[in-house]
C-alpha positions as CSV (number, residue, x, y, z in Angstrom):
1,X,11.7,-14.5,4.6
2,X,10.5,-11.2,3.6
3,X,14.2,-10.2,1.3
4,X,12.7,-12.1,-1.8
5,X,9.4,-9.8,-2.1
6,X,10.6,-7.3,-0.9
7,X,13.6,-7.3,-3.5
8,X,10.8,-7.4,-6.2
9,X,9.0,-4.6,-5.5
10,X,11.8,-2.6,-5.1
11,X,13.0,-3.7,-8.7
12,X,9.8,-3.0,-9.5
13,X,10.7,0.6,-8.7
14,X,14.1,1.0,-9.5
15,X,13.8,3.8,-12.0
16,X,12.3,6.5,-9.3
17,X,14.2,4.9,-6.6
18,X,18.2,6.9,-6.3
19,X,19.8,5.7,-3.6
20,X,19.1,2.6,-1.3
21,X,21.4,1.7,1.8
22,X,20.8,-1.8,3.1
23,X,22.4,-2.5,7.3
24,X,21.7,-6.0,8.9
25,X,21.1,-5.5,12.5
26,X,22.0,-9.5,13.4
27,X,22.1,-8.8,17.3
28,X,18.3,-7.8,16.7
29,X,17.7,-10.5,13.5
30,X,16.4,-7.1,11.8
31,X,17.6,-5.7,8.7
32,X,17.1,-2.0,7.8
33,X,16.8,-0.7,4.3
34,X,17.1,3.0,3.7
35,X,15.5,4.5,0.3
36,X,15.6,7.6,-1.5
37,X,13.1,7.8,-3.9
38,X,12.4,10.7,-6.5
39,X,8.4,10.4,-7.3
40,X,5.0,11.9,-6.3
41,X,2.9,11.1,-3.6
42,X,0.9,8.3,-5.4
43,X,4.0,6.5,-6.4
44,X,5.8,6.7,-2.9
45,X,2.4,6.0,-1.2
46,X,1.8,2.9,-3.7
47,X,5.3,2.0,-2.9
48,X,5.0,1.9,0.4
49,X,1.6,0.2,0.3
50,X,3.6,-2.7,-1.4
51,X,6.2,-3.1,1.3
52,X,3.8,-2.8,4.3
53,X,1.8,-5.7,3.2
54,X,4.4,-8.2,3.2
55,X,4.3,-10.6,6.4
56,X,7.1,-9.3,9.0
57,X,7.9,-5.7,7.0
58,X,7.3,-2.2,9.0
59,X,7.4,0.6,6.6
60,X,8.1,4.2,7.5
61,X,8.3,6.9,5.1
62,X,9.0,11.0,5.0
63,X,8.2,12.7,2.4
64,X,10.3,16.4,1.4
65,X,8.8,19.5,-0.9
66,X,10.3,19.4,-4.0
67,X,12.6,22.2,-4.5
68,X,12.4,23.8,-8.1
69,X,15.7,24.9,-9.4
């Protein structure tokens, strides 16, 4: 079961992570988690880097410009 490292890294994280939406797909034995994530490339690409090598985990990310205020 990928939920327990999975869980880790993203505690790892939690401090750049703001929102995270989590939907089981049981029909499909999937589960989908959703991220927000305030950081720079580096961090989201090491982030992502985590999660993609753990068995059974397909990572997809987008990436927005950073709008100064």
């Amino acid at each position: 079961e990928a939920a327990e490292p999975v869980n880790a890294i993203l505690h790892d994280y939690a401090s750049s992570i703001i929102g995270r939406m989590g939907l089981p797909y049981r029909e499909r034995g999937v589960s989908v988690i959703t991220l927000i994530v305030d950081g720079n490339n580096d961090e989201i690409s090491a982030l992502t880097g985590k999660l993609g090598r753990i068995p059974g985990v397909s990572v997809k990310s987008m990436v927005t410009k950073n709008n100064p205020q």
